[in-house]
C-alpha positions in Angstrom: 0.0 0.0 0.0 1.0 3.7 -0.8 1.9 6.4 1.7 -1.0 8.1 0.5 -3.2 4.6 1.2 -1.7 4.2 4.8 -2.5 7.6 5.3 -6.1 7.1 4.8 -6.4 3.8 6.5 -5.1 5.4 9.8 -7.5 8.1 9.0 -10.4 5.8 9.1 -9.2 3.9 12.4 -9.0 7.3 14.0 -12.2 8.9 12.9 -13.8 5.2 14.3 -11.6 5.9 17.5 -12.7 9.4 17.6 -16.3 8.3 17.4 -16.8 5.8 20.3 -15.3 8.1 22.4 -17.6 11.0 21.8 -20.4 8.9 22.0 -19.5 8.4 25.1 -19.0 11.6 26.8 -22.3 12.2 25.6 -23.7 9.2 27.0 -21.7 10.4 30.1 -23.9 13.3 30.0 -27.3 11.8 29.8 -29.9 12.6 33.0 -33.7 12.4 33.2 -35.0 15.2 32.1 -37.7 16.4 34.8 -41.1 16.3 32.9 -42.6 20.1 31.7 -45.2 21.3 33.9 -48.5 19.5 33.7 -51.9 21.3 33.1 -54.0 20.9 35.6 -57.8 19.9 34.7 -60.5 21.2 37.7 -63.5 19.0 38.4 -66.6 21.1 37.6 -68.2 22.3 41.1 -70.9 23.4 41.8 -71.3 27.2 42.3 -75.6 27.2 43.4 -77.7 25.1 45.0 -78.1 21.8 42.7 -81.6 20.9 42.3 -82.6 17.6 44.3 -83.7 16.2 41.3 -80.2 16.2 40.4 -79.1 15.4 43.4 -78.4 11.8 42.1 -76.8 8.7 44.6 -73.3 7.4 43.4 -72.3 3.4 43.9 -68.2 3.5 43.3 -67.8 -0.5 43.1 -64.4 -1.9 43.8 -62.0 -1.8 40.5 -61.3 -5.0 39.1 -57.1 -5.2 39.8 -56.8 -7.0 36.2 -53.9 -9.2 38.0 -53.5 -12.2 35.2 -52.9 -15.4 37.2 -49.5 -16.3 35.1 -46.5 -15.2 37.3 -44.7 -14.8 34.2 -46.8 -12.8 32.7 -47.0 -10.2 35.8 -43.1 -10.3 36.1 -43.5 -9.3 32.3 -45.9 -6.1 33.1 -44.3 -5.4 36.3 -48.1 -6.3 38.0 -47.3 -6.5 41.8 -50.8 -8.0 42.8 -50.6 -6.6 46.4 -50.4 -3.4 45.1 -53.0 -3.7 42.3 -55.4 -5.2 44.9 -54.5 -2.0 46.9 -55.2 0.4 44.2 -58.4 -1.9 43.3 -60.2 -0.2 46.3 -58.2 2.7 46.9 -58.7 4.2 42.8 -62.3 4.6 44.1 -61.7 6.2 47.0 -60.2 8.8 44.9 -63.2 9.0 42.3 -65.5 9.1 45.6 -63.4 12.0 47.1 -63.6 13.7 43.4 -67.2 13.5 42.9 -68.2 14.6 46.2 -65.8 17.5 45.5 -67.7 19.0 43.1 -71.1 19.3 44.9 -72.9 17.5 42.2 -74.4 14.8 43.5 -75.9 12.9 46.6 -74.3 10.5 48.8 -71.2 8.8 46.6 -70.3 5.7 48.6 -67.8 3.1 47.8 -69.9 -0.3 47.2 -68.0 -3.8 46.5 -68.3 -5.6 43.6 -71.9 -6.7 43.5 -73.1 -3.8 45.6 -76.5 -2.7 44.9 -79.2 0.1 46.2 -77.6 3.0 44.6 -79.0 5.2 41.4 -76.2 5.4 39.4 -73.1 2.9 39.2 -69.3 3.0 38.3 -68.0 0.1 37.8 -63.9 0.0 36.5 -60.9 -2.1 35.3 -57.1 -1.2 35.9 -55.2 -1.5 32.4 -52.3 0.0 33.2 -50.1 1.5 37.1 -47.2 2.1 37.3 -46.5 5.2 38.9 -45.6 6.6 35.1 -48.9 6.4 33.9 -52.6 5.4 34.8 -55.1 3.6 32.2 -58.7 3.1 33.5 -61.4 1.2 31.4 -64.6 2.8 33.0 -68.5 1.7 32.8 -70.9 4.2 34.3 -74.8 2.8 34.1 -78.0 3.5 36.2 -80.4 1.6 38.2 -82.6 0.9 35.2 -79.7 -0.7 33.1 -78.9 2.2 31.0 -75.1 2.7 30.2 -74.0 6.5 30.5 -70.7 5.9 29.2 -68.0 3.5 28.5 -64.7 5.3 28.5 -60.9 4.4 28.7 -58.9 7.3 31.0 -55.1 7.4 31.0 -52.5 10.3 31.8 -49.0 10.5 32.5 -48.2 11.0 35.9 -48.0 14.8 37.3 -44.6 15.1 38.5 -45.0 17.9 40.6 -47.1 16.1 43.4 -43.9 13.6 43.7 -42.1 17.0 44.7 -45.1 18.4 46.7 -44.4 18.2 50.7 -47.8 18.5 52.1 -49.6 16.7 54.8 -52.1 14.5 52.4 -49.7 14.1 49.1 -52.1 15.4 45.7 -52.8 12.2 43.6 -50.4 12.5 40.4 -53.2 11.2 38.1 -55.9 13.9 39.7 -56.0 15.1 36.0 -57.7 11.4 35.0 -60.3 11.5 37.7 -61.3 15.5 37.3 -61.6 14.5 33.9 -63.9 11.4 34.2 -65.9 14.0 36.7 -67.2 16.2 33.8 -67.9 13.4 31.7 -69.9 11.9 34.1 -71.5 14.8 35.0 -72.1 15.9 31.4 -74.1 12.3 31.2 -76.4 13.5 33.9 -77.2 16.7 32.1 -77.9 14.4 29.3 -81.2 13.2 31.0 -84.0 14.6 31.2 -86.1 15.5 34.2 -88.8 12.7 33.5 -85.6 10.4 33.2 -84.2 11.4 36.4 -87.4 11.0 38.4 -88.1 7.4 37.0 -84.6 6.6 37.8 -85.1 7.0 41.5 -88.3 5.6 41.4 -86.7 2.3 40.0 -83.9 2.4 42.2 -86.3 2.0 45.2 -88.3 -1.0 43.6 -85.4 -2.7 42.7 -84.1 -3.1 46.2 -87.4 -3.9 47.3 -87.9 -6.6 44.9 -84.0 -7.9 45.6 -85.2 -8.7 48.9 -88.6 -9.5 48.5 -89.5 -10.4 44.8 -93.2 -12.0 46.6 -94.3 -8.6 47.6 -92.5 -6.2 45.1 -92.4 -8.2 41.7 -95.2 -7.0 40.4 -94.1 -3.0 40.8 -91.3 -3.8 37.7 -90.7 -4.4 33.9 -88.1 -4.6 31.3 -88.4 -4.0 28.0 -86.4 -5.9 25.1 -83.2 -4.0 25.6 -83.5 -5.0 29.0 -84.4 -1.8 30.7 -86.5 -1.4 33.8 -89.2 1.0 34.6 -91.5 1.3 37.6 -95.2 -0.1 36.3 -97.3 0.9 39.6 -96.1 2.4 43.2 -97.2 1.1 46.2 -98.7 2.8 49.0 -97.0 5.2 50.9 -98.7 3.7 54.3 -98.6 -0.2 53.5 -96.5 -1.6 56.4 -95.1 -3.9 54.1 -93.5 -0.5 52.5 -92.2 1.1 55.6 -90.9 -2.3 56.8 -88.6 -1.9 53.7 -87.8 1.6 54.6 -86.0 0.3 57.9 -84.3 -2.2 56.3 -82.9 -0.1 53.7 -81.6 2.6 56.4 -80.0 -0.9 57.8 -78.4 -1.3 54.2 -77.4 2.3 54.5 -76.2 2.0 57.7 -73.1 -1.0 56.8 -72.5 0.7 53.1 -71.7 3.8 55.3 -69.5 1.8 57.8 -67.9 0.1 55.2 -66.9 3.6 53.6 -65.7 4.8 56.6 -62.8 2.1 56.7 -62.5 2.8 53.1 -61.7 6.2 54.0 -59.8 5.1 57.3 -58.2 2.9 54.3 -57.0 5.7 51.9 -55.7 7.8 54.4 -53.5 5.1 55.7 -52.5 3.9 52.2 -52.2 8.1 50.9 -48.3 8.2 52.0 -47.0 5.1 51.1 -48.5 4.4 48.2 -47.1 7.9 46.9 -43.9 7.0 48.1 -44.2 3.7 46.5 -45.1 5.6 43.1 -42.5 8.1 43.4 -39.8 5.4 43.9 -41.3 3.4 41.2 -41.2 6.2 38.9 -37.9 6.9 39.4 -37.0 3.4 39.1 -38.8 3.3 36.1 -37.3 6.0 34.5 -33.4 4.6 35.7 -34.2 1.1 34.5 -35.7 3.0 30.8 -31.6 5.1 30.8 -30.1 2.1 32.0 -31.7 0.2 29.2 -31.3 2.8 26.3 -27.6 3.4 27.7 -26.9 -0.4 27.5 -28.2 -0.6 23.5 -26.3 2.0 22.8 -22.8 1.0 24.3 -23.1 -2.4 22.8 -23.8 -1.0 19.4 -20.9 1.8 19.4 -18.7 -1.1 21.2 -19.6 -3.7 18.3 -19.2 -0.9 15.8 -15.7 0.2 16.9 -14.7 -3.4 17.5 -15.3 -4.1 13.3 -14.3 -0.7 12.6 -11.1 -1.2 14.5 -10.4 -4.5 12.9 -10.8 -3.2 9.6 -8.4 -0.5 9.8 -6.1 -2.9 11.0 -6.3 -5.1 7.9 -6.4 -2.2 5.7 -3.0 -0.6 7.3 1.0 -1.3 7.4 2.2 2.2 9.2 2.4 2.2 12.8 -0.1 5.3 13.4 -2.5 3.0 11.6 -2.2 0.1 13.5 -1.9 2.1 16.7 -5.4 3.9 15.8 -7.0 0.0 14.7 -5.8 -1.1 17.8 -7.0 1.7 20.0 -10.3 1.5 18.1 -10.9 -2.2 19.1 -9.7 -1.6 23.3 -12.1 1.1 23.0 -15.0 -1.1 21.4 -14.8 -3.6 24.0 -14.6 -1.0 26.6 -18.1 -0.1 25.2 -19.1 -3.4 24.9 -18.5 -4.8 28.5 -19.8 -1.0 29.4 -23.4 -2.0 28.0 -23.3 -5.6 30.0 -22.4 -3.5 33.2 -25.7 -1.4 32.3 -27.5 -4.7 31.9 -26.4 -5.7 35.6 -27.5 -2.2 36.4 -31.0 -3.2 34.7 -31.4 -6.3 36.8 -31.1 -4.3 40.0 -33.5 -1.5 39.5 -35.6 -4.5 38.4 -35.1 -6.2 41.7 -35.8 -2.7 43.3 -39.4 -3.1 42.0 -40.2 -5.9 43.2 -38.9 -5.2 46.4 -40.7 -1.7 46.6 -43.9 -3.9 45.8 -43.6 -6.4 48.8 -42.6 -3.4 51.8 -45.6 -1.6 50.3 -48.5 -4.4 51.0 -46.1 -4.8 54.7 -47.6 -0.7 55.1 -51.0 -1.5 54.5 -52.6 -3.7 56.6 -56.5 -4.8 56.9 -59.2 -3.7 59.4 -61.7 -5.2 61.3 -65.1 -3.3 61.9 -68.2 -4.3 64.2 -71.4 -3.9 62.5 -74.7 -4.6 64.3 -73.1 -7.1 66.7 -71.1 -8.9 63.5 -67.5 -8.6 63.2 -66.1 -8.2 59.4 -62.7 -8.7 58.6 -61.9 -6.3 55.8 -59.1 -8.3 54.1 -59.0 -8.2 50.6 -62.2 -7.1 48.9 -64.7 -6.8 50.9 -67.3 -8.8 48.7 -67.6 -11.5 51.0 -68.1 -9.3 53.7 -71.2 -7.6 51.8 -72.4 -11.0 51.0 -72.8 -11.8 54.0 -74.4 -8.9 55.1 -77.0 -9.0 52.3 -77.7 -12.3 53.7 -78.4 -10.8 57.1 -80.2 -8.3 55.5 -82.7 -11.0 54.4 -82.6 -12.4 57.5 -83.7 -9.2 59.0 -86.7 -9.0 56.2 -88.3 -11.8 56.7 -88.0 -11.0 60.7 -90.0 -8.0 60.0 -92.6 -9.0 57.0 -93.4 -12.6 57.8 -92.9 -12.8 53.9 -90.3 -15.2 52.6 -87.7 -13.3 51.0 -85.3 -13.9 47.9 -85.0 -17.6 47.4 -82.4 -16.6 44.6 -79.6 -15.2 47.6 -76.0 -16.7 46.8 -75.4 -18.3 50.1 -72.1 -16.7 51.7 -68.7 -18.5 51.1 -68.1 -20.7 54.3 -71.7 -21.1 55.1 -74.0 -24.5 54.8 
């Protein structure tokens, strides 16, 4: 080979040389960036009185936690299921605390799964947590089986309130549930009066006739789509009526002690489960750098290894040998660099699981005394309403004489 070949052989090597190392100062150089402010989305409230009318009962049922029963395929979508049962009662908290925030409507309680007795019902499913981002697939419908909406809510996280130092940390996602707020109460304003009235009216029959289908059957009817109205009323003064009554306040009465350790329950879970968030976040976002970091050192590393080689072969001067050979250090240097990120990758992975198990270690079940019963609160609390709806029958036929729903699931555990 020429001087004039060697010269541009050693060229090569060096500009090869040259390159790794540049890419990785820069890599050197990469942080997070901290996200751009978020816009904030305000829940509509109400600024006059709300007509009572309007004035419209909410049923938040527990979320279903989506946890698939394949281990693998949770370690694939980083699903910790004590966390996602967690979230699967305290997401509705959150939409209860939101709704009654606004003014807009009557009581809001937090129901389980099957719960019943309300006007209007929200009913969801967690697609995606992970402390980067929230995905909600949310059914709204109403006592007589008309669907309001059928939405799927997601948002990034709100940074900010990872940063915030305040006594009750703000929710991250509070831009998904404002958001679902208006919707919902844009479907309201959708009805009409006529529509609101019978709703109520159907609500009331259809907990009488839960209980008691032999005296309240006949008060009900669906039409092909499958929609209830109220065909007749009964007296105001038939005992059989104010019986109901008390046993509906009884209904009340557990729905509102149940929502009181649901509130006892978000309060205690508020902290850590921020915490847990924030940390998972961060985590997150490390594992995401660590990951992109990796790629890239592997690729510049493989890319200067070749490079390196080549300019070896393709040079007989020393400067071009020295530069081939410094190319190909340099190349492995990057390569063993990216298997050191993917070690780096397997911790923060570990982290996450780890952040996972102390969370469900912070919050712990409670026990509450209703009517002489104690419930253990563990888990979802459907068992626990079964029950009580079984009582609840109990108590009906104690007071009517009148055999009550033959049709009652009998409660797990029981003959």
């Amino acid at each position: 080979m020429n001087r004039d070949g060697n010269t541009r052989a050693g060229t090569r090597a060096g500009t090869t040389l040259v390159a790794a190392l540049l890419a990785f100062a820069l890599l050197g150089g990469c942080v997070v960036q901290d996200q751009r402010p978020m816009a904030r989305i305000a829940a509509e409230k109400a600024t006059v009185e709300v007509a009572e009318d309007e004035l419209l009962d909410v049923g938040v049922r527990l979320f279903d936690p989506n946890v698939p029963e394949d281990e693998e395929e949770q370690e694939k979508r980083r699903i910790f299921p004590e966390v996602r049962n967690a979230e699967s009662r305290y997401i509705p908290v959150l939409i209860r605390d939101t709704l009654e925030g606004t003014g807009q409507w009557g009581q809001v309680r937090v129901l389980p799964r099957d719960g019943t007795g309300m006007e209007v019902f929200v009913d969801g499913r967690i697609l995606e947590s992970d402390g980067r981002e929230l995905e909600l697939e949310i059914v709204v419908t109403d006592a007589t089986g008309r669907t309001w909406l059928r939405k799927t809510y997601e948002g990034e996280a709100d940074t900010r309130a990872y940063k915030d130092v305040i006594s009750k940390p703000r929710d991250p996602f509070e831009n998904v549930y404002n958001t679902f707020a208006n919707d919902l109460l844009a479907a309201r304003r959708a009805l009409t009066v006529e529509q609101r009235q019978q709703l109520r009216r159907v609500a009331d029959m259809r907990f009488a006739a839960d209980l008691a289908p032999y005296a309240f059957k006949g008060y009900l009817a669906q039409d092909r789509k499958g929609l209830y109205t109220v065909t007749r009323l009964p007296a105001e003064d038939d005992p059989v009526v104010q019986r109901m009554q008390r046993v509906r306040e009884r209904d009340y009465a557990l729905v509102d002690t149940l929502n009181e350790y649901y509130a006892s329950f978000g309060d205690s879970m508020a902290e850590p489960y921020t915490n847990w968030r924030k940390y998972n976040h961060e985590e997150l976002e490390a594992e995401s750098q660590a990951k992109r970091e990796a790629l890239t050192r592997q690729v510049l590393g493989a890319v200067a290894v070749v490079g390196g080689v080549m300019a070896g072969q393709s040079t007989n001067s020393s400067a071009g040998s020295a530069a081939a050979t410094a190319a190909v250090i340099g190349g492995i240097y990057a390569f063993k660099s990216g298997f050191d990120k993917r070690a780096e990758l397997k911790i923060h992975t570990e982290s996450l699981k780890q952040l996972g198990e102390s969370f469900q270690s912070e919050v712990q079940p409670m026990v509450v005394d209703v009517e002489g019963r104690t419930l253990q609160l563990k888990g979802s609390a459907e068992e626990q309403y079964a029950e009580w709806r079984h009582l609840l029958h109990e108590l009906y036929e104690s007071e009517t004489g009148l055999p009550a729903a033959t049709s009652v699931a009998t409660p797990s555990g029981k003959p």
